[in-house]
N, C-alpha and C positions, 0 to 999 in steps of 0.2 A: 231927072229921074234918079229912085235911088242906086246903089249897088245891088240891093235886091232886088228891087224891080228889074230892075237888066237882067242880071243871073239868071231868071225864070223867065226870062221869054224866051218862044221858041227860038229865033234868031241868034242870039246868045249862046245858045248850048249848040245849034246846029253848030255854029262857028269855030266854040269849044270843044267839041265831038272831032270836026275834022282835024284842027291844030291835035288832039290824041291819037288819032287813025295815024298822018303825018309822021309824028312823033315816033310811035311800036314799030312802022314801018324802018326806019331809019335801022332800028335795033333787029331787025331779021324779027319782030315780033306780031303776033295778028291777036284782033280783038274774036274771044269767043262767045263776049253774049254782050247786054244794053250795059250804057252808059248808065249809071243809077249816079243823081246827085241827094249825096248823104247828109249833107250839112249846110246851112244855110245862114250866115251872120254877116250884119252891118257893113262888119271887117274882113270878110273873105265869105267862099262858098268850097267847098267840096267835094267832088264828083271821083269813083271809081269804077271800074270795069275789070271782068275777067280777061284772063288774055293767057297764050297759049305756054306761059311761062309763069303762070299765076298772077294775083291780082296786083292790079297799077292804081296812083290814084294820084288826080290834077288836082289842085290847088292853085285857083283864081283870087288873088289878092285887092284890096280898095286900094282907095290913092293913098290912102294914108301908112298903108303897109306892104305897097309895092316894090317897095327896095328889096323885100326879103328874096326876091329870083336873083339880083345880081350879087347880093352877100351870100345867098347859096352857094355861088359860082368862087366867089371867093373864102369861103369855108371850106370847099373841096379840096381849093387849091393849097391852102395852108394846111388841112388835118384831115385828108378822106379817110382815113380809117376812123373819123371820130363825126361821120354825118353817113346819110346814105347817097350811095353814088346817083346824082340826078338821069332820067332819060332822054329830059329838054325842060330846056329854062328858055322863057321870051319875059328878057327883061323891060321891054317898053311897056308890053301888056299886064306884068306880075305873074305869069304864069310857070309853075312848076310840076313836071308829069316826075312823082317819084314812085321806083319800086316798092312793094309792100316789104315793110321795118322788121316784121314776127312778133315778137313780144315785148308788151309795155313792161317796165320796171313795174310798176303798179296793180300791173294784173298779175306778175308772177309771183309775187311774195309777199306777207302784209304784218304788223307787228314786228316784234325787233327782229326777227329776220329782213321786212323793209331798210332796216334802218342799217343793221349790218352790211347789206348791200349797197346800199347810198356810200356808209366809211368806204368802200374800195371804189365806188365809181366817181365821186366826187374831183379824188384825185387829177382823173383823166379831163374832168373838165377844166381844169384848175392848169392841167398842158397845153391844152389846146387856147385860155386864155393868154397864157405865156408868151406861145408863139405866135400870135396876133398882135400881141404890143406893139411891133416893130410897124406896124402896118395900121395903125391907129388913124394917125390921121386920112390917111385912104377911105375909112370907112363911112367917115360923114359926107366925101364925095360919092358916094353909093346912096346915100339918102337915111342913113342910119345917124338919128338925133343926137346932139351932142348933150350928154348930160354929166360932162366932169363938174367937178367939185367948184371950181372956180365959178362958173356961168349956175351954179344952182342957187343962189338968195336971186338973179333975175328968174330963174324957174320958178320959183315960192311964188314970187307976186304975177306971174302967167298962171298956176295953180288955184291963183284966190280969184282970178280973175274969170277962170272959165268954170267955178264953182257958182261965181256970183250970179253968173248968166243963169243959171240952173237954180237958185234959189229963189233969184226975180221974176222965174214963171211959175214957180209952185212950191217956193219954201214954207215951212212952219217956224213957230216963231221959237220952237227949239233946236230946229235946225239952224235961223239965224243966231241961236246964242253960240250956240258950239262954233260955230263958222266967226263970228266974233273973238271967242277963246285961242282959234288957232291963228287966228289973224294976230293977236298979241304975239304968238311965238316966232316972229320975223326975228325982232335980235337974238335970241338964242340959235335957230336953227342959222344964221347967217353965220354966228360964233364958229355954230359944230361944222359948217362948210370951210370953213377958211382953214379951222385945225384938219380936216382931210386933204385940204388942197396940199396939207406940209406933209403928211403921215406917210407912211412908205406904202409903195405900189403905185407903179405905171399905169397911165387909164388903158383899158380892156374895151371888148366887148361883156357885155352882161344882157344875158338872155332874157331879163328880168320879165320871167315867165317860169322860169325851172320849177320845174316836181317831177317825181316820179311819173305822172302818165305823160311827161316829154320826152320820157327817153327811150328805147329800145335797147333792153340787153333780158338776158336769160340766164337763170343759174346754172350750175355752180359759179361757174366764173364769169358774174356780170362784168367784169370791169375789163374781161379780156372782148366782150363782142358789145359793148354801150356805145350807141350811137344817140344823138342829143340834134333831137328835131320842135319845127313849129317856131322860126325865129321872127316871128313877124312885131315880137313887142321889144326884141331886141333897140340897145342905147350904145353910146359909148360913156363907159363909167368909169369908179374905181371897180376893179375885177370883182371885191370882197361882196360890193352890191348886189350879187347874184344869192346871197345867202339869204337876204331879204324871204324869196318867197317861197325858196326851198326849206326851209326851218320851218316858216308857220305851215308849208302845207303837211311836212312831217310833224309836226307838232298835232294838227287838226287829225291827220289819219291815226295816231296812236294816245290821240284825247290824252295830251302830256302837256305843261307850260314849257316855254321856252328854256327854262334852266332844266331840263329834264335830262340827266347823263347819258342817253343816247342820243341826243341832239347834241349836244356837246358833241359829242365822238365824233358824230359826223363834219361837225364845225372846224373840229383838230382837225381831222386826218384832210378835210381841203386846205387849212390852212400851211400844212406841213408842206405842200409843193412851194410855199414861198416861203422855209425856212431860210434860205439865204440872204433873205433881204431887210432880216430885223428879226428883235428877240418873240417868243412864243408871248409874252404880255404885251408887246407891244403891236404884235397882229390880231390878236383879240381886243383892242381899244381898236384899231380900224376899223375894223370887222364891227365891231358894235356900233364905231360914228357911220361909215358907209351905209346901214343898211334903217336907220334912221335919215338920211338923207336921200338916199334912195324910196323913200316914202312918197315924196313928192315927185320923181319920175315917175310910178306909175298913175297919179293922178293924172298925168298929161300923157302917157300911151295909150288909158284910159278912153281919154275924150278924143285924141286922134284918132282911133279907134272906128268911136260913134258919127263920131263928126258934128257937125253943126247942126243937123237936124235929128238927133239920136231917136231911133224905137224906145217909145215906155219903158220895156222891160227892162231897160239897159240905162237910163237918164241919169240916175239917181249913185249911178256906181262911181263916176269919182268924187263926189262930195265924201261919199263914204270912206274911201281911199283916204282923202286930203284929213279927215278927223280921226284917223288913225297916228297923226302925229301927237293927239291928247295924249295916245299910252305914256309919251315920255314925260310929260307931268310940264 
């Protein structure tokens, strides 16, 4: 049975209903009206409820991104001012009952006002990778995928491989050209891996998921209440990796190219929390091989994701992913 199929049976949620009830209880908290489940994917489902302290909302993870209950628990512990404080975590199950967040970065602001906000919150993400370094290796024993620089040319050829599978049940024959074209770029992206494997910066977490509607903060001063949720595509990376999907999705919301000067700005002022570790040209050459090589992680969160039997609407997404390394020529 799938993850969805389970989610939506009555059984399922009675079961998920009570672990909530349990849960509010614990907190001096009672539920004031139904259980509404909001969201429904592959990779997780989403259910919230009113409650007598305002709205809660569980979050039921697949096998594939069930780690994200225990690295909650371990995000709390290293940076609670920079996540929301959890209710209950059942890390065997995936399950996470969080307080409601308030306001998405995304929904509060848009245009270079987004983008001014992003320069002040960036930073704080950029602390919070910091102080996780130390604790790196930890994290792939919680089940969070190692994706450093070193083991990525064997990611490349797991990327081509679970494309293949996907083009062998219903590619077009220009889908196999392009899948062809990137399949050539092994020795170069092997090249751009080995020169990050030397570049400065310690492997991180990388949320490699960030944008704006991941975060919760509110203006004026986003960067004093930005909290950075929804880690369930999180890796262990180069840190700089996380600019990947934060740049194109500010790029997509202000219909601007990547070289656009408030993308930039935004790129500085995260870069600037590791001025200590190398000059400002030489953290923009990481920052540019990282998130190029980072390309090929989300081909593979991607399909962990969907899993072996992926829903239609969703198949076709990491091939997409994986020929996004054409841009680099």
């Amino acid at each position: 049975m799938t993850n969805v199929a389970t989610w939506t049976t009555a059984a399922w949620l009675d079961a998920v209903t009570h672990f909530l009830d349990e849960t509010l209880s614990e907190h001096g908290l009672e539920r004031s009206g139904p259980v509404t489940q909001s969201r429904v994917r592959p990779w997780a489902t989403l259910l919230e409820a009113p409650t007598s302290e305002g709205r809660v909302w569980l979050k039921a993870a697949g096998a594939g991104t069930a780690f994200e209950a225990a690295l909650y628990a371990q995000l709390h512990a290293v940076a609670p001012e920079r996540v929301l404080t959890p209710l209950g975590l059942d890390t065997e199950r995936g399950w996470m009952v969080l307080p409601d967040g308030g306001t998405l970065l995304g929904h509060a602001c848009d245009g270079d006002e987004l983008a001014h906000a992003l320069e002040r919150v960036m930073p704080k993400y950029a602390e919070l990778q910091l102080a996780l370094m130390p604790q790196a290796p930890g994290l792939v024993s919680l089940g969070v995928t190692d994706m450093t620089p070193a083991l990525m040319p064997t990611r490349f050829e797991q990327a081509l491989e679970a494309v293949r599978s996907f083009l062998e049940r219903e590619g077009s024959t220009s889908e196999w050209d392009e899948f062809t074209r990137v399949s050539a770029l092994g020795p170069r992206y092997s090249a751009w891996c080995h020169e990050l494997a030397t570049a400065p910066g310690a492997p991180s977490l990388d949320h490699n998921d960030l944008h704006p509607w991941n975060i919760f903060a509110s203006l004026p001063e986003p960067e004093a209440n930005a909290r950075f949720f929804d880690w369930g595509d999180s890796v262990l990376a180069h840190p700089f990796a996380s600019l990947l999907v934060l740049l194109g999705a500010l790029g997509q919301a202000l219909e601007a190219p990547l070289g656009d000067r408030r993308l930039l700005r935004v790129r500085d002022a995260y870069l600037e929390a590791f001025g200590t570790i190398a000059s400002r040209r030489e953290l923009v050459r990481t920052a540019d091989l990282a998130c190029r090589v980072a390309k090929v992680a989300r081909v593979l969160t991607w399909q962990r994701a969907i899993g072996n039997a992926p829903a239609p609407d969703y198949a076709s997404i990491p091939f997409g992913k994986l020929i996004e390394l054409l841009q680099e020529g």
